[in-house]
C-alpha positions as CSV (number, residue, x, y, z in Angstrom):
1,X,11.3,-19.4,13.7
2,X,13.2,-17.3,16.0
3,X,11.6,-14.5,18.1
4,X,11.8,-10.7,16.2
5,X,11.6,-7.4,17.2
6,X,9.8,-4.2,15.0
7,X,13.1,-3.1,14.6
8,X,14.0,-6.3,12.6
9,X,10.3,-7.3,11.4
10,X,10.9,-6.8,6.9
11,X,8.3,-5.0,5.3
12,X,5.8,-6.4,2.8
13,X,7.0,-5.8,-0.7
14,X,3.9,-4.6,-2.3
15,X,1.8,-2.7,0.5
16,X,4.8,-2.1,2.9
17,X,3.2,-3.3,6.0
18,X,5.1,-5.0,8.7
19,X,5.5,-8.9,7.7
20,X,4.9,-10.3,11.3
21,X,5.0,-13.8,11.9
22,X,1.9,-15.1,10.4
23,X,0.2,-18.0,8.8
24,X,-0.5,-15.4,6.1
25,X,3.1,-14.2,5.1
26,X,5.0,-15.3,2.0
27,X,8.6,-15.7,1.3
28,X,10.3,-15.4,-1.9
29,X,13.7,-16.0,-1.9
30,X,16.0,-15.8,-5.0
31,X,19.9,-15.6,-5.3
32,X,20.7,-12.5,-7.4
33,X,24.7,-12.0,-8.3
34,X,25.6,-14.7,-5.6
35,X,23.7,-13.0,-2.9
36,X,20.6,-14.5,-1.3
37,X,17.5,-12.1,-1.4
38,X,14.2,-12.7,0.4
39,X,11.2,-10.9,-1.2
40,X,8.8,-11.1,1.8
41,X,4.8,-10.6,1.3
42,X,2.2,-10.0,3.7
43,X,-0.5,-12.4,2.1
44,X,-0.8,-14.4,-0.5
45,X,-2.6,-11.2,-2.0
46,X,0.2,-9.0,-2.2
47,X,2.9,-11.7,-3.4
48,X,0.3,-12.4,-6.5
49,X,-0.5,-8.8,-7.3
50,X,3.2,-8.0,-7.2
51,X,4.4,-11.2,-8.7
52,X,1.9,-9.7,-11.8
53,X,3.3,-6.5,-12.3
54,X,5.7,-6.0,-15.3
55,X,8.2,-4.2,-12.3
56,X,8.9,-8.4,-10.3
């Protein structure tokens, strides 16, 4: 994985914490209308509560 800076560092998509590099972070990535989207998580926490709300 290549070095980041805060400026580039995504935010988790449930809590909105900064998703630094981590053995904790999860990535979700799904093409929507032909354009790759990654859905990045700060835990495996936050990816399954927002994974079970009726809004994913």
């Amino acid at each position: 994985m290549t070095d980041s800076t805060d400026e580039d560092t995504p935010e988790c998509r449930h809590c909105g914490d900064s998703v630094g590099s981590s053995a904790e972070q999860r990535v979700i990535t799904t093409v929507e209308d032909g354009t790759t989207v990654y859905k990045h998580f700060c835990s495996d926490d936050c990816r399954d509560i927002w994974e079970s709300s009726p809004d994913a």
